[in-house]
C-alpha positions in Angstrom: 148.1 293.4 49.6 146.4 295.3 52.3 146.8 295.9 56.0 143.8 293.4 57.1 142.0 296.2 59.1 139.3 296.0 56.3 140.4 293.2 54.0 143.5 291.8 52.3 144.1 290.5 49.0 146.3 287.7 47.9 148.5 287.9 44.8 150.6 285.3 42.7 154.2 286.8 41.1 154.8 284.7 37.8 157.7 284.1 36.6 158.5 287.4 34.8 158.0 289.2 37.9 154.2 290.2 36.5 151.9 290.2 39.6 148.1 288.7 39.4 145.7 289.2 41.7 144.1 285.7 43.2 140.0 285.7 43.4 140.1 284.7 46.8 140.6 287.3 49.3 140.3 287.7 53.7 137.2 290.5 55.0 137.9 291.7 59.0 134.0 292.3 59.0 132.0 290.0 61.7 135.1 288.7 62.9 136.8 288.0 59.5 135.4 285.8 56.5 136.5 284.3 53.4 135.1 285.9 50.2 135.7 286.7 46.6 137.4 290.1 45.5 135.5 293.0 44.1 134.7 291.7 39.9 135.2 288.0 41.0 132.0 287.2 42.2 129.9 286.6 39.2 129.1 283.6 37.4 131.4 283.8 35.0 135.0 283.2 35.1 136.7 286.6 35.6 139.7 287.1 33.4 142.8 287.3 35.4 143.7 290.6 36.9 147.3 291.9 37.1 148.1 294.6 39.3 149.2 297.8 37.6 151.5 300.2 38.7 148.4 302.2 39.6 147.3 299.7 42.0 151.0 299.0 43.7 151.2 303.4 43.8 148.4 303.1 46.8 149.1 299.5 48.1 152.8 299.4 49.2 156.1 301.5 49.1 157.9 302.5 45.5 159.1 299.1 43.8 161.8 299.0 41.2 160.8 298.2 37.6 162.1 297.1 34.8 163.5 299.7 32.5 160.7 300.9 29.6 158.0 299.2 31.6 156.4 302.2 32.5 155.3 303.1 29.1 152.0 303.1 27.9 150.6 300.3 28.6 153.6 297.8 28.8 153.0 295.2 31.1 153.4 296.3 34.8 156.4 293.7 35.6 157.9 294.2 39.1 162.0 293.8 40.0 163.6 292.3 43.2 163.4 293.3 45.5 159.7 293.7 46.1 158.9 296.0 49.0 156.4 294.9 51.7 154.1 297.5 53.0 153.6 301.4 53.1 157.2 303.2 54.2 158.2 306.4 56.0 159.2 308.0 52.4 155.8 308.1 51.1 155.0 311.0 53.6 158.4 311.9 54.4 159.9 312.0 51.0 163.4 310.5 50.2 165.1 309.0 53.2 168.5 308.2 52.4 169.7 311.4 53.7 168.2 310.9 56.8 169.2 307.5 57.4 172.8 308.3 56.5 172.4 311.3 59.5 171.4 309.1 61.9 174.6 306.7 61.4 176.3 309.4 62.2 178.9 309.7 65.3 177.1 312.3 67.9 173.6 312.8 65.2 171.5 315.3 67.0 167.8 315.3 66.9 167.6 318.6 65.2 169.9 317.7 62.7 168.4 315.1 61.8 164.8 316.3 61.7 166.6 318.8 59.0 167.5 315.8 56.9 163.9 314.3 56.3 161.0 316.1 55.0 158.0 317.1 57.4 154.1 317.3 55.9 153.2 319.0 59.4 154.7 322.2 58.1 153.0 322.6 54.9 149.8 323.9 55.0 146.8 322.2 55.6 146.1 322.1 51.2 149.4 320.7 50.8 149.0 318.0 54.0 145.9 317.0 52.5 147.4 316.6 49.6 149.6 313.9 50.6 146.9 311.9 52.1 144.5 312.8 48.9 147.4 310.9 46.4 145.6 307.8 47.5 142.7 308.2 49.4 140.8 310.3 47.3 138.9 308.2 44.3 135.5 310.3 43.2 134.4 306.7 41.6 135.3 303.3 41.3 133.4 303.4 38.2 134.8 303.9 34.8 134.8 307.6 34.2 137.8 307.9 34.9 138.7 309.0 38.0 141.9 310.6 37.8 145.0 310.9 34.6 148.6 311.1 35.7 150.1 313.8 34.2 152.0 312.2 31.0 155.2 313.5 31.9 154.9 311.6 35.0 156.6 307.9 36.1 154.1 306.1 37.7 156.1 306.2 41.0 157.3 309.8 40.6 155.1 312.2 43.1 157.1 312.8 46.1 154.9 314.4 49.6 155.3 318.0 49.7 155.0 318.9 45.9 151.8 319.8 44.1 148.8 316.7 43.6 148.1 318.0 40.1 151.3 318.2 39.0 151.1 314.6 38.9 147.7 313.6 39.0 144.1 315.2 38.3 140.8 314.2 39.6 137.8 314.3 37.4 133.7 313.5 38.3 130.7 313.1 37.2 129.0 316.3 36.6 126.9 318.1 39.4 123.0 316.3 39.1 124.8 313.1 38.2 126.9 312.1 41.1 125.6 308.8 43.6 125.3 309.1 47.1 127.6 305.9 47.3 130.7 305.1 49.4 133.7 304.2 48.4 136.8 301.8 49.8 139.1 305.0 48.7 136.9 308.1 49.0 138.1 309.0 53.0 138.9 312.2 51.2 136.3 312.7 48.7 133.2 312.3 51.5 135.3 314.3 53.8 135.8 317.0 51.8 132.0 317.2 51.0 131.5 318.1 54.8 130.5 321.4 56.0 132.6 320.8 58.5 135.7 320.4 55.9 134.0 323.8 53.5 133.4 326.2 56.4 137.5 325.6 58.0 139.2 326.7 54.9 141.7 324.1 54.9 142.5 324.0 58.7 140.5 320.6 58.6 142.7 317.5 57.2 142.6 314.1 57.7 145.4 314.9 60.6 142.7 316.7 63.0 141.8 313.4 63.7 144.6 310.7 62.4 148.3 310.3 63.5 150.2 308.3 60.9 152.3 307.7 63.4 149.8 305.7 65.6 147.6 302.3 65.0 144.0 303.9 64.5 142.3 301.0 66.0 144.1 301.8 69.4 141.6 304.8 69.9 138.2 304.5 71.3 135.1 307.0 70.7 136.4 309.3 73.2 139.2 310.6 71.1 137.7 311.4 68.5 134.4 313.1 69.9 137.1 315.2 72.2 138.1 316.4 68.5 134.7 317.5 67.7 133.9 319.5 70.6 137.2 321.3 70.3 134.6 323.4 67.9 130.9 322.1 68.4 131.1 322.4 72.8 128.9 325.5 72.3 126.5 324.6 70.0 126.1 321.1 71.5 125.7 322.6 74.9 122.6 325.1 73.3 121.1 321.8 71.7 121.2 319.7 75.0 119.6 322.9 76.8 117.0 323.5 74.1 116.0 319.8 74.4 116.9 319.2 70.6 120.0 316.7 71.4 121.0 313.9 73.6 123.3 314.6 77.0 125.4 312.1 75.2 128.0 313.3 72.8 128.4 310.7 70.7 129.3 312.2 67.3 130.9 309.8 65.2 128.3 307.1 65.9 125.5 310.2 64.9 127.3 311.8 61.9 129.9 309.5 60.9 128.7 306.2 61.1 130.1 302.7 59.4 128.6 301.8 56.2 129.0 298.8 53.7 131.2 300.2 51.1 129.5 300.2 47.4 132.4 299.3 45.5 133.8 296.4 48.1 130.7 295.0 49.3 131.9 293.1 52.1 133.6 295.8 54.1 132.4 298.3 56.3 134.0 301.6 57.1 133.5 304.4 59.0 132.2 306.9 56.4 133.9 310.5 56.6 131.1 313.1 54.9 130.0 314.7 58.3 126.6 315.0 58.4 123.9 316.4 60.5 121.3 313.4 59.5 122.5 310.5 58.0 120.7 308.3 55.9 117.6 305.9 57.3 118.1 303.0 55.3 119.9 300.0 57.0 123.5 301.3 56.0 124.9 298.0 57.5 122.9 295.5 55.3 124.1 293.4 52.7 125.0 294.7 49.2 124.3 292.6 46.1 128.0 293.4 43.9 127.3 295.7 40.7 129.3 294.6 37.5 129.1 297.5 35.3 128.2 297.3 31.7 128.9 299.2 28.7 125.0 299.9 28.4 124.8 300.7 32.4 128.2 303.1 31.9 127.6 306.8 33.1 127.6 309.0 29.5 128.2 312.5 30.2 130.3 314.7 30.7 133.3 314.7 32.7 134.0 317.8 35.3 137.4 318.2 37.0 137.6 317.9 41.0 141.0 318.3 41.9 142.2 320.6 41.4 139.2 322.7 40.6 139.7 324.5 38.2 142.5 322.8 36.3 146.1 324.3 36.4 146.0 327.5 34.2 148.5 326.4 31.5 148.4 325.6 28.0 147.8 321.3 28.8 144.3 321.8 31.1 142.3 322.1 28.1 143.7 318.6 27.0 143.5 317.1 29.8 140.1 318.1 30.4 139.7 316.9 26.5 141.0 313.7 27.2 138.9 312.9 30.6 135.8 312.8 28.4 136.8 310.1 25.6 139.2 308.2 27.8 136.3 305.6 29.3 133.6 306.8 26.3 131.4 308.8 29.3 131.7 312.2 26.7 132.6 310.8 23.6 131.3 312.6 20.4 131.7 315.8 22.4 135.1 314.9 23.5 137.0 314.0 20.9 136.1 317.3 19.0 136.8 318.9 22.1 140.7 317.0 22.0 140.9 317.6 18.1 140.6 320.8 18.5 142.6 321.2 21.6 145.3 319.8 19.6 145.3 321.4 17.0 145.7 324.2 19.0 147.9 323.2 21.3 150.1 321.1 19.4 151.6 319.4 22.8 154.9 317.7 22.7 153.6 314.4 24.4 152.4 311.9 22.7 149.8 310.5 25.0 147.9 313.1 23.4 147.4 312.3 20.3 147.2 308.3 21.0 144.0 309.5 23.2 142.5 310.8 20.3 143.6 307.9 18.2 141.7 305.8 20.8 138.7 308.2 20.7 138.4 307.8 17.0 138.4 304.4 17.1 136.3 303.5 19.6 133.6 306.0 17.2 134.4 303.4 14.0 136.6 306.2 12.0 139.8 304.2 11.9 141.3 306.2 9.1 141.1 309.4 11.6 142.6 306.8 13.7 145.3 306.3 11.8 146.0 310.2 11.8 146.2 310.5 15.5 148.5 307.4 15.6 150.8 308.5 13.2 151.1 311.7 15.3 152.1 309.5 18.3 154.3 307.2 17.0 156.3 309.9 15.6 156.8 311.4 18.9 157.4 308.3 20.5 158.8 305.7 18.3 159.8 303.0 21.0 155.8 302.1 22.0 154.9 299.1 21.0 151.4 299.8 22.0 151.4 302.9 19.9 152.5 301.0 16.7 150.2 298.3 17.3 146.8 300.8 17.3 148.0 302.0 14.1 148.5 298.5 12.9 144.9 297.6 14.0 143.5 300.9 12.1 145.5 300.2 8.9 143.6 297.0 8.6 140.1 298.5 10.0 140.7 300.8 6.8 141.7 297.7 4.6 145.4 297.9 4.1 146.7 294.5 5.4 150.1 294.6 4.1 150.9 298.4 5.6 149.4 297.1 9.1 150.9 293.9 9.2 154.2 295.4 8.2 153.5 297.7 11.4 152.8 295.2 13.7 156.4 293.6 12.8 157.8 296.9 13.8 155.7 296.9 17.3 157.1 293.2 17.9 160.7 294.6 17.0 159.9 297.3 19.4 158.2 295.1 22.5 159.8 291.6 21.4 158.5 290.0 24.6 154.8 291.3 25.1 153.0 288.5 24.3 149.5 290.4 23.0 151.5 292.3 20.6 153.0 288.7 19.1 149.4 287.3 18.5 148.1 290.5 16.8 151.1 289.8 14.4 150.1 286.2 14.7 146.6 286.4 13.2 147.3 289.8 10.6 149.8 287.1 9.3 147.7 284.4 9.5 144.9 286.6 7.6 147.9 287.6 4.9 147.5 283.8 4.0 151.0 282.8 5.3 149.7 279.9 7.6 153.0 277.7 8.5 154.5 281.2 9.5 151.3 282.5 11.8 151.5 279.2 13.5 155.5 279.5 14.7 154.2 283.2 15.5 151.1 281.9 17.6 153.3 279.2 19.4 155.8 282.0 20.7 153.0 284.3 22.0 151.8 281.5 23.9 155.3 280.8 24.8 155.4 284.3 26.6 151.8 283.8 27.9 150.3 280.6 28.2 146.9 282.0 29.6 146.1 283.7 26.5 142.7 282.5 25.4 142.5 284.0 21.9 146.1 282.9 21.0 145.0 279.3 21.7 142.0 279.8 19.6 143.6 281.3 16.5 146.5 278.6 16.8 144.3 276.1 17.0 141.9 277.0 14.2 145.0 277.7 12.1 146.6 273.8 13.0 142.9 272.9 12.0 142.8 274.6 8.9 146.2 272.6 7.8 144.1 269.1 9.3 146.7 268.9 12.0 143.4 267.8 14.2 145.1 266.3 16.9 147.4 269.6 17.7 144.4 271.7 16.9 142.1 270.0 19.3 145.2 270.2 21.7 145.2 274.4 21.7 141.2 274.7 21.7 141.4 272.2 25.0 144.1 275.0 26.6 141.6 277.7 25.5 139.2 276.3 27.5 141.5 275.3 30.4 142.2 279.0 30.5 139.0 280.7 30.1 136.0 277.7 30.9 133.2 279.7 30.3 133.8 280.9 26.9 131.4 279.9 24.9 133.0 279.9 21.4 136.1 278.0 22.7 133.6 275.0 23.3 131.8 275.9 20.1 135.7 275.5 18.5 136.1 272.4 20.5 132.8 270.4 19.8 133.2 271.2 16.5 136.4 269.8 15.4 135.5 266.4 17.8 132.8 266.3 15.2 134.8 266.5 12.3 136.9 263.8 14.3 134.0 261.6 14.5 133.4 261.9 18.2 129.9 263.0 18.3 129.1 261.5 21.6 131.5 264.5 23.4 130.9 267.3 20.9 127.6 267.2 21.9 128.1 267.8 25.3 130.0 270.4 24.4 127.9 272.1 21.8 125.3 271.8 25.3 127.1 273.4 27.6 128.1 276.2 24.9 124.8 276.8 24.1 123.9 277.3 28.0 126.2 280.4 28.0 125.5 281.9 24.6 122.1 281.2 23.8 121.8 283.2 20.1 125.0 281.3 19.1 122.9 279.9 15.4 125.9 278.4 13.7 126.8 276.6 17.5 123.1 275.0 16.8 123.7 274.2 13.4 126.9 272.0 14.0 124.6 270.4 17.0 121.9 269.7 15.1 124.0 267.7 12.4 125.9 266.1 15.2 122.6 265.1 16.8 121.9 263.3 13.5 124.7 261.6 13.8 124.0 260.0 17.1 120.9 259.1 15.6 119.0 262.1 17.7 116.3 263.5 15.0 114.1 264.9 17.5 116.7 266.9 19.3 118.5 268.0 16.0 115.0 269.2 14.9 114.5 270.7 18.2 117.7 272.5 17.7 117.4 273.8 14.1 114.0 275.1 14.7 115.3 277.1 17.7 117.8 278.4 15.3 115.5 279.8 12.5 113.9 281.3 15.4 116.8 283.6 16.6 117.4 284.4 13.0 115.4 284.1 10.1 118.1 285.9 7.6 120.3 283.1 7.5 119.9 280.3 4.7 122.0 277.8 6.8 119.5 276.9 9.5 116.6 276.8 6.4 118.7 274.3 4.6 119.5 271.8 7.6 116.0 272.1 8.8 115.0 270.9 4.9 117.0 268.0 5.1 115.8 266.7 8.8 112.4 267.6 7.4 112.9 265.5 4.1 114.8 262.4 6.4 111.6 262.5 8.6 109.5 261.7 5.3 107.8 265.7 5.7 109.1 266.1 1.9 106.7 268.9 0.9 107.8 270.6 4.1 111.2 269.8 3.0 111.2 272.0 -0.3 109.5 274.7 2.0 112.4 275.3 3.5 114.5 274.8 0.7 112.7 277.7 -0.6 113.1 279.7 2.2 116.6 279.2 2.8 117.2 280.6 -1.4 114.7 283.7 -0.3 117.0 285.3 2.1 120.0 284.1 0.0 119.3 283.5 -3.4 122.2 281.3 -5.2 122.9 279.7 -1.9 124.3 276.7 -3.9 123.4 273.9 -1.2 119.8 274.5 -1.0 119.9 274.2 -5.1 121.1 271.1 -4.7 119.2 269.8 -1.9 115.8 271.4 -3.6 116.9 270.0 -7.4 117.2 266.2 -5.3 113.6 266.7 -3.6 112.0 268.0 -6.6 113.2 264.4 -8.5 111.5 262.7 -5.6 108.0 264.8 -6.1 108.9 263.5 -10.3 108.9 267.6 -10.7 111.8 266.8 -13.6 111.9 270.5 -15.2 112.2 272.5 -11.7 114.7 270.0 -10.5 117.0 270.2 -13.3 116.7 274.2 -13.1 117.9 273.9 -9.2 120.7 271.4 -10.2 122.3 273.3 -12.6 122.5 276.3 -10.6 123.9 274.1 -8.2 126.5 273.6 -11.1 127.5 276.7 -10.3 128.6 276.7 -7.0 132.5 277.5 -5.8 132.3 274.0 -4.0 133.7 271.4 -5.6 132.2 268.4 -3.9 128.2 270.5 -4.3 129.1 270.7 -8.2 130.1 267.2 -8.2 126.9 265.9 -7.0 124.4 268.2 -8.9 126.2 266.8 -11.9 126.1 263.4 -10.9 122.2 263.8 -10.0 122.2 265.1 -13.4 123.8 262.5 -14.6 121.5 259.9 -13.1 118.5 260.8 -14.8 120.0 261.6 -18.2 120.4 265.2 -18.0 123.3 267.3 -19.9 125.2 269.4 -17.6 
């Protein structure tokens, strides 16, 4: 994917014609380099990335795909055959006419150019227009950028017709907005040119580019001629008043290269015109930004294009919708779409599953729940849509309503493989284990690189002491995501219930290294430790645990017992004590404190803590409190 002029990306097709974009990818830049792709390069192990029907739009001609597979968000699966490359019919509309013409016995050019559609007579708004469907992104950012239209295909905009009928631009509001470039933004920097805002439309990206032609064929000459086909007189007072060079040189001066900000290892020539460009090094090396929820512009969200909005009864919606669909407006968007709704009442039902999302992603699943509703009713076959009203039903607490929903999404979608694990683990949660297992094994069946489906399988097979097949998912968890640290939390801690200290502890380590705070990771490695006769690191570790957090009894407790092995008994029943402070009736610091309390011959505060020991919901703790009890003559 990609011509190579700046860089190309490699992709892998899997067997149900799903593509996935590899981490590797070619740069043309200082005579061409390997290097990761934009998101790879960080030290953790990106999750894979298919490319969406958004991506393949820009990157190549129209592909066939499978019917209902452009629905909201159904996995982007692509049919044979594949095209390879941008085509005529992205500029010049449907072909088949044309080609048919030219067959023809005796096909005359002006016939012919009659047959095909031509962007060179539409005027320069509308020619722009056809470049703008993919090389105008305000941000790589989440914001978002642009909403097709939901009445729209994903491959339905055809040159010639209006941009916001099928997709609208949106940005960050004015005071907001980084002086950044972008791989995609040609358009957007162009268009914030004086140049581009004092010619009324009569600039376009054709003033200077023929489709036609390989760009990289022209030298500077070309296109400063373009520039002085209006600047000659002003450039000629400049020279003359000694305020510019005798070399016109423009697009070295006001439209130089620059490393891109979202793709930091190309450079391209940046199109905003300017009469002083900027004086830092814009050729120097860019460290790659990973945005973060806590780093996410909040604000609102303004449109660009087209500016205003459409005036019909859906720009208020949409408008609605820009500001909850990444979070950037949220609280003030999703009364904004309530309302708009309301008033409104669209027939799409996009609509109302953007305000299901907004609600949810505010903690109000039973709102949630309303806006689902809404859009299942109006469109009954989305899987998708029936699954975020099963995951509301059981955010308010009804389990059996949501996972009787989630059966109808699988009926819907039987082959989407995220939609057969949510069933998977609601069922799983209903208490019907042997069945959530055969349910987990078939969404792994459709996916096999789904991390969570191994884990919930595999601590399902662990809960019914098949150890050997649990151990066997938890190692595929990890094969498919390696740095995730509670897959090697999972994993260490069934090789200790195994026995096999020796490599849970190495796996409890390397956990640790990636998730710090993890205290119950540090609790099963501390009693591993002690198994491998380690005191000194199991202290080590449990110490480090009450640190991070002191409201937990579990971390007390363990610590009591290494304490009490090491002989530091007094020490010991501290943090017995502790542990029953920030939970009282924790039933196996009773028992452990009613024990040391014998030991220090306290009799009458040791029975106390035995018999409430008595009392606990575990049958092997109640066992031995009343056997301690027993020991030293004590009625139950």
């Amino acid at each position: 994917m990609g011509s190579g002029s700046h860089a190309r990306s490699y992709l892998h097709r899997e067997a149900n014609g799903a593509l996935v974009e590899l981490p590797l990818a070619w740069y043309s830049e200082k005579g061409g380099y390997w290097a990761l792709n934009p998101g790879y390069d960080t030290n953790r192990v990106a999750p894979q990335r298919q490319i969406s029907y958004d991506c393949m739009f820009c990157h190549n001609s129209y592909p066939q795909i499978p019917a209902g597979h452009s629905q909201l968000n159904r996995e982007p699966l692509y049919a044979d055959p594949l095209p390879e490359g941008i085509d005529c019919q992205r500029c010049h509309g449907p072909g088949a006419r044309h080609v048919k013409a030219a067959e023809a016995a005796g096909a005359q050019a002006g016939d012919l150019r009659a047959t095909i559609f031509n962007p060179s007579t539409l005027s320069g708004e509308r020619q722009m227009e056809v470049c703008m469907q993919c090389h105008l992104e305000t941000t790589s950012s989440r914001l978002p950028s642009a909403i097709r239209c939901f009445d729209r295909g994903p491959f339905s905009f055809r040159a010639g017709e209006r941009l916001g009928d099928f997709l609208l631009n949106f940005d960050k509001a004015p005071g907001r907005r980084e002086e950044n470039l972008g791989i995609v933004d040609s358009a957007h920097r162009l268009r914030q040119s004086q140049c581009w805002i004092h010619s009324q439309d009569r600039l376009t990206c054709l003033t200077c580019h023929d489709p036609h032609s390989d760009l990289h064929t022209l030298d500077e000459g070309h296109y400063n001629g373009i520039c002085l086909r209006c600047h000659a007189s002003r450039l000629r007072e400049l020279v003359n008043a000694d305020k510019h060079t005798t070399t016109a040189n423009c697009i070295d001066c006001h439209m130089p290269k620059r490393r891109t900000n979202d793709v930091v290892h190309v450079v391209m020539t940046d199109h905003r015109i300017q009469a002083r460009i900027p004086s830092r090094d814009l050729l120097g090396e860019v460290q790659e930004a990973h945005e973060a929820d806590h780093g996410a512009y909040r604000g609102e969200v303004v449109p660009y294009y087209p500016d205003p909005l459409p005036d019909n009864s859906e720009s208020r919606l949409y408008g609605a919708v820009a500001q909850v669909t990444n979070g950037s407006n949220l609280s003030l968007g999703v009364q904004q779409l309530a309302s708009a709704i309301k008033q409104e009442r669209p027939r799409q039902a996009q609509f109302y599953f953007a305000l299901g999302e907004a609600w949810r992603d505010l903690g109000m699943p039973a709102k949630a729940e309303l806006a689902y509703q809404e859009a299942v009713r109006r469109e009954p076959a989305s899987g998708w849509m029936l699954k975020r009203l099963a995951d509301a039903l059981l955010a308010s607490g009804n389990l059996p309503k949501a996972l009787l929903t989630m059966r109808q999404a699988t009926t819907r979608w039987p082959d989407d493989s995220r939609i057969r694990y949510s069933l998977g683990a609601l069922t799983l949660a209903s208490g019907s284990k042997t069945e959530a297992i055969s349910i987990l094994r078939k969404s792994i069946q459709l996916d096999p690189d789904l991390p969570y489906a191994h884990q919930s399988l595999g601590r399902a097979l662990l809960d019914s002491s098949n150890l050997s097949a649990a151990e066997e998912e938890f190692r595929s968890e990890l094969r498919v995501q390696p740095d995730f640290s509670e897959a090697r939390v999972n994993l260490a801690t069934l090789l200790s219930t195994r026995g096999n200290f020796s490599e849970a502890s190495y796996y409890f380590d390397t956990a640790l290294a990636l998730n710090p705070e993890n205290v119950g990771a540090r609790c099963n490695y501390a009693i591993a430790l002690l198994k491998l006769d380690r005191p000194v690191d199991a202290r080590d570790q449990i110490e480090r645990a009450v640190v991070i957090n002191t409201s937990l009894p579990m971390p007390h407790q363990i610590l009591g017992e290494i304490l009490e092995e090491q002989g530091e008994l007094q020490q010991a029943i501290d943090a017995y004590r502790q542990a029953l402070l920030v939970k009282p009736g924790f039933s196996p610091a009773h028992l452990d404190l009613g024990r040391a309390l014998l030991k220090q011959g306290l009799r009458g505060e040791a029975v106390r803590e035995l018999r409430k020991a008595m009392s606990a919901s575990d049958r092997a703790i109640r066992n031995q409190a009343a056997q301690a009890l027993q020991d030293i003559g004590e009625r139950r």
